[in-house]
C-alpha positions in Angstrom: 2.3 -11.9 22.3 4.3 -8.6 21.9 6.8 -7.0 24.1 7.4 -3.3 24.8 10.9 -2.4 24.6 10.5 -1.2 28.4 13.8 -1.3 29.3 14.6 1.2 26.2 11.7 3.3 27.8 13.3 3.8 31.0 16.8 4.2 29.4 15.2 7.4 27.6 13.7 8.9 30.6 16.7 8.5 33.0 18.9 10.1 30.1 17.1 13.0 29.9 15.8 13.6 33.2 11.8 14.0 31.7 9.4 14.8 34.5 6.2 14.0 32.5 5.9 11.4 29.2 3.4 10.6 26.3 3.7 6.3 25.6 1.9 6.3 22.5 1.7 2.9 21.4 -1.2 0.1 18.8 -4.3 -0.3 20.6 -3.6 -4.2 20.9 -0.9 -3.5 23.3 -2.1 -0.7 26.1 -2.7 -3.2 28.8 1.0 -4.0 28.8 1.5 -0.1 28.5 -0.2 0.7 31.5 2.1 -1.5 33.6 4.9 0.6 32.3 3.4 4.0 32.9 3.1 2.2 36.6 6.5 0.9 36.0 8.3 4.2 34.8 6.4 6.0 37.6 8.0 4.2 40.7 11.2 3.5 39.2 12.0 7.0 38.0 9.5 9.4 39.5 8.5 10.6 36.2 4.5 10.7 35.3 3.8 8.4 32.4 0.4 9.1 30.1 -0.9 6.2 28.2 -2.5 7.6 25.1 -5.8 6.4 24.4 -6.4 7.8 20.7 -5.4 6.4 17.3 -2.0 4.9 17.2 -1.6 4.0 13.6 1.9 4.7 12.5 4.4 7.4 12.4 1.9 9.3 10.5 0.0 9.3 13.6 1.6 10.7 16.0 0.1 13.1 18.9 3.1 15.6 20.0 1.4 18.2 19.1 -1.7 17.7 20.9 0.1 16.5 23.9 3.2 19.2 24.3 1.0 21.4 27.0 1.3 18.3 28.8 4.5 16.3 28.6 8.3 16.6 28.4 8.5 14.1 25.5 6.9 11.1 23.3 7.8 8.0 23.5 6.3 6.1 20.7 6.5 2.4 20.5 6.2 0.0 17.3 6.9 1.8 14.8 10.3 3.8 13.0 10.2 7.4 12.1 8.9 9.2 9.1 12.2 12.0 7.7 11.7 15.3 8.3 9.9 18.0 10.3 10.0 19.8 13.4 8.7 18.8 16.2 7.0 20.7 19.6 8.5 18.5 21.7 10.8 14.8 21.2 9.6 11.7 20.3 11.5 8.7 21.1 11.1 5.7 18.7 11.1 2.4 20.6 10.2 -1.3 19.5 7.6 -3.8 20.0 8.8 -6.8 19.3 7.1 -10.6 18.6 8.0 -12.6 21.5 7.5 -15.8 20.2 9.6 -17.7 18.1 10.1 -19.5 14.5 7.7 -22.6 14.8 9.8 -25.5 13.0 6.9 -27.3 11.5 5.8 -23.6 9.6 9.3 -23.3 8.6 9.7 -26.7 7.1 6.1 -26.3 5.3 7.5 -23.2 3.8 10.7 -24.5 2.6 8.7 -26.9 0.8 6.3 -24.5 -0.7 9.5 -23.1 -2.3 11.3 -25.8 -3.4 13.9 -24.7 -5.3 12.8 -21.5 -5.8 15.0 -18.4 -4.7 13.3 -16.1 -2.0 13.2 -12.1 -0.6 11.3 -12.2 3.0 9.7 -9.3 3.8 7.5 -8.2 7.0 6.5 -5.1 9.2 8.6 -3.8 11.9 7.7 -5.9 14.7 9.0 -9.2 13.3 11.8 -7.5 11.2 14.2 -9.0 14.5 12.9 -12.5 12.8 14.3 -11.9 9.2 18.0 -13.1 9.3 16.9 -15.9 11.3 14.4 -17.5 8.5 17.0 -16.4 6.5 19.6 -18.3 7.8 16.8 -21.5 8.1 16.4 -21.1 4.3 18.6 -21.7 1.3 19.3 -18.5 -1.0 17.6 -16.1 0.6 17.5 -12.0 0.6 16.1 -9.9 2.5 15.5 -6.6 0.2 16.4 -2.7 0.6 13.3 -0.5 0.5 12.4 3.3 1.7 12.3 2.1 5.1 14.3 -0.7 7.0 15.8 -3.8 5.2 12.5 -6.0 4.3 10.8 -3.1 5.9 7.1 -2.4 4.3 4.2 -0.6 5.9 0.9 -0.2 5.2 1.5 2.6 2.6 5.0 2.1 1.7 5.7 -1.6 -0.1 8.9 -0.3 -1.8 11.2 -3.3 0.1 8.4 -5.4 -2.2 8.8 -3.9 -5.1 12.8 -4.0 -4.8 12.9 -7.5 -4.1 14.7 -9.3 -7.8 11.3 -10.3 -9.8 13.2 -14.4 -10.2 12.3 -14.7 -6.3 9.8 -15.5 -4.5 8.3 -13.2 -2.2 7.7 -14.6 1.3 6.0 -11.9 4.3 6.9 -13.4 8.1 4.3 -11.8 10.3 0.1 -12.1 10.3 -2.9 -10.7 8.4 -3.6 -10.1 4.5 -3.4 -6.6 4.5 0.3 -6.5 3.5 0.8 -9.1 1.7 -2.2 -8.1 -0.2 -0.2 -4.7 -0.7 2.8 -7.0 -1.6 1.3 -8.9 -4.4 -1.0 -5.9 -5.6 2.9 -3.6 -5.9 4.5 -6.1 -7.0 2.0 -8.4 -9.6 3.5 -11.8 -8.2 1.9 -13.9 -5.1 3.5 -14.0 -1.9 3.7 -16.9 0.3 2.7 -16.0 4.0 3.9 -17.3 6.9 1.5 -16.6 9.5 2.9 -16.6 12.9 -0.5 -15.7 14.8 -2.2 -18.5 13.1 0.5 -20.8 12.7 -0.1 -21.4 9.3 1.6 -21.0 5.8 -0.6 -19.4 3.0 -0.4 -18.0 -0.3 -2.0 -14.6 -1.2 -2.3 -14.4 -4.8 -3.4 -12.5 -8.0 -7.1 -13.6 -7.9 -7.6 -11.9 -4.5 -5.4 -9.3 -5.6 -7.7 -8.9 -8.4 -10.5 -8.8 -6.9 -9.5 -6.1 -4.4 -8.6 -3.9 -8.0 -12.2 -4.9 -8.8 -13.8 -3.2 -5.8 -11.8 -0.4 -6.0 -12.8 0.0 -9.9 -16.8 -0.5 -8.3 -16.2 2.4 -6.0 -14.9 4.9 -8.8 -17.6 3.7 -10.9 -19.9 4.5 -8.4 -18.6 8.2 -8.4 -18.9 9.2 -11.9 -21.9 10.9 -11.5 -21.1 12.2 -7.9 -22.1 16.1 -8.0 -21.0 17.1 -4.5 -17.5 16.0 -3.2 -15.9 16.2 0.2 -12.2 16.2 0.2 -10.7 15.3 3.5 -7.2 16.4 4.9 -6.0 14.7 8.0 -4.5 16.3 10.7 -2.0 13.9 11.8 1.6 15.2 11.9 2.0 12.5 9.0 -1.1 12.7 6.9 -1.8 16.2 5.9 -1.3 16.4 2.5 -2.4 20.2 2.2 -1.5 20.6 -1.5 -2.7 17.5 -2.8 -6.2 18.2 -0.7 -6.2 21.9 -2.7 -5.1 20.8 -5.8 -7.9 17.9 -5.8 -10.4 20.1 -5.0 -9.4 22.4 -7.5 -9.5 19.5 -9.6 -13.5 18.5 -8.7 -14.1 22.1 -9.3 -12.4 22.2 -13.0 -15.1 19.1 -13.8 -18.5 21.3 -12.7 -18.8 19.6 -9.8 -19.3 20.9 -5.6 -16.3 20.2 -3.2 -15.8 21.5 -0.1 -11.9 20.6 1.9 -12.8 19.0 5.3 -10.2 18.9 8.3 -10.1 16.8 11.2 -8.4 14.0 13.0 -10.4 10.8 12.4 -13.1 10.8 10.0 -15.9 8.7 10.2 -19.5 8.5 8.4 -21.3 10.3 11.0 -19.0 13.1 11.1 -19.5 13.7 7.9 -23.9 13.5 7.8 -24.0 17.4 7.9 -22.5 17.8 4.4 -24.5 15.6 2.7 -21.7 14.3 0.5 -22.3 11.8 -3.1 -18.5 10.8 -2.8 -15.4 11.7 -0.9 -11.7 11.8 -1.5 -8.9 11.0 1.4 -5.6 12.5 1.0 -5.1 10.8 4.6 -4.2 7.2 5.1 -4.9 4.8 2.2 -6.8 2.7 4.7 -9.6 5.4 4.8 -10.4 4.3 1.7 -9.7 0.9 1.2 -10.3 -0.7 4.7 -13.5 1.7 6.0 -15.2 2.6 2.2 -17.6 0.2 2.8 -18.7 1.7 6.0 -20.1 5.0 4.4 -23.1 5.5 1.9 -20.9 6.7 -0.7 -18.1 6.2 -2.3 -14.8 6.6 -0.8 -12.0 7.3 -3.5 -7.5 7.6 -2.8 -6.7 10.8 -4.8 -5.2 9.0 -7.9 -8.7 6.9 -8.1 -10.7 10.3 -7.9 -8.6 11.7 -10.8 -9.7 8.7 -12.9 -13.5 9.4 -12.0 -12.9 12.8 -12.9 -11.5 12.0 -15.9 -8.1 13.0 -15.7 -6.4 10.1 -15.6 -7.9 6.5 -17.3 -8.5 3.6 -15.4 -5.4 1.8 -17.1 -3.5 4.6 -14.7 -4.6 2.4 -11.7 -2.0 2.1 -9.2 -2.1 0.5 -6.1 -3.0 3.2 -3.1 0.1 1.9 -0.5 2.5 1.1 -3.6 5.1 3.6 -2.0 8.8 4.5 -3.3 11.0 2.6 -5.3 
């Protein structure tokens, strides 16, 4: 289970006196939102609105959309992206893992290791978790990337990439997607200690592989693609207007069709009126590698689509949530 940072929640609203709040938080966690909207409501008078959209990251966030209707955003689970102005403030607040280091997962993991060194990375939920398996573990960092200290993100695996290439990478949280991002930024295997399924695993090159393999399949499967959408998000965090231009510029340049398409969350039917062969997404990196499969064509990250256009080879490869550092 996960905790919202409630008392943080009401902190922020009595500071600033707000008479009317956006919580914006996962999708996995609105039922314990709605008891704080009802919570924040009779404590502090001030109307709480759950939102009921996407709630991806801090590339997806809804102030915009919401400012006719609130004082402020309070946005729970994940840390800020720098930069930009904003119609009206968004407060950052946690969601944090409320259950503890199992010992038996620990101990299987410190044998896994051995004698091997390790750098423990994991997404912001569990990053309160870190210096405790650290301190449960011998020789043991916890590495600097773009974001928090053993930080990474579904596009941004630069705490990965920094960790010192003699240790062994270890991700404290649950799922494959990052530690699939881990190993495929980093080349090396990462040793996963699962703390939904109370389990230790190992995600390694072959299934790093073969994700490079099905994203090789879908540029393949482009070559010959003669009409091309290229989508820009409008989240406040994904619209990559120049990249989107300069792509479709690009598909132009190689004598094929493109046409730039806009909107919040795209989706296969939405895009049935323009009768695309192939489609780049200059949004989210999931677009493409979690929903391709979902749409009759094939869905391409903008480096991939340069490689089916020819401007880049397929030795220029990188992987789509690789991020700085």
């Amino acid at each position: 289970m996960h905790a919202l940072d409630e008392e943080g929640a009401l902190s922020v609203v009595r500071e600033h006196s707000y008479r009317t709040i956006l919580l914006e938080v996962p999708e996995g966690v609105r039922d314990r939102a709605a008891v704080l909207a009802d919570r924040i409501r009779q404590e502090t008078r001030c109307v709480a609105i759950v939102w009921g959209g996407t709630c991806w990251g801090p590339c997806d966030l809804h102030e915009h959309e919401a400012a006719p209707l609130v004082d402020a955003v309070l946005h729970f689970g994940h840390t800020p992206l720098p930069g930009g102005e904003r119609p009206v403030p968004v407060h950052f607040l946690s969601i944090e893992y409320e259950g503890g280091l199992p010992n038996d997962l620990v101990a299987d993991l410190r044998e896994r290791l051995g004698d091997r060194p390790a750098a423990l990375i994991s997404t912001v939920q569990y990053l309160p978790l870190l210096p405790r398996l650290r301190e449960a573990l011998d020789d043991v960092v916890i590495p600097q990337g773009a974001l928090a200290p053993g930080q990474v993100s579904g596009c941004d695996q630069s705490a990965a990439v920094a960790a010192p290439e003699d240790r062994v990478l270890v991700y404290l949280g649950t799922g494959r997607f990052h530690p699939l991002g881990a190993a495929l930024a980093t080349g090396r295997p990462v040793l996963v200690l699962d703390l939904e399924l109370g389990m230790v695993e190992e995600v390694g090159r072959k299934e790093a592989e073969r994700f490079q393999r099905k994203r090789f399949a879908a540029i393949a499967r482009a070559l010959d693609a003669r009409k091309w959408g290229v989508y820009i998000s409008t989240k406040s965090g994904q619209g990559r207007r120049d990249r989107a231009i300069g792509l479709l510029e690009a598909v132009e340049g190689a004598g094929r069709e493109a046409i730039l398409i806009a909107m919040d969350d795209v989706s296969p039917a939405a895009l049935l009126p323009f009768h695309l062969e192939a489609l780049v997404s200059c949004a989210c990196p999931r677009v493409a590698v979690d929903d391709g499969m979902n749409y009759p064509f094939p869905v391409l990250t903008p480096d991939e689509a340069e490689i089916a256009l020819g401007l880049r080879t397929y030795d220029d490869w990188t992987p789509p949530f690789r991020g700085p550092g």
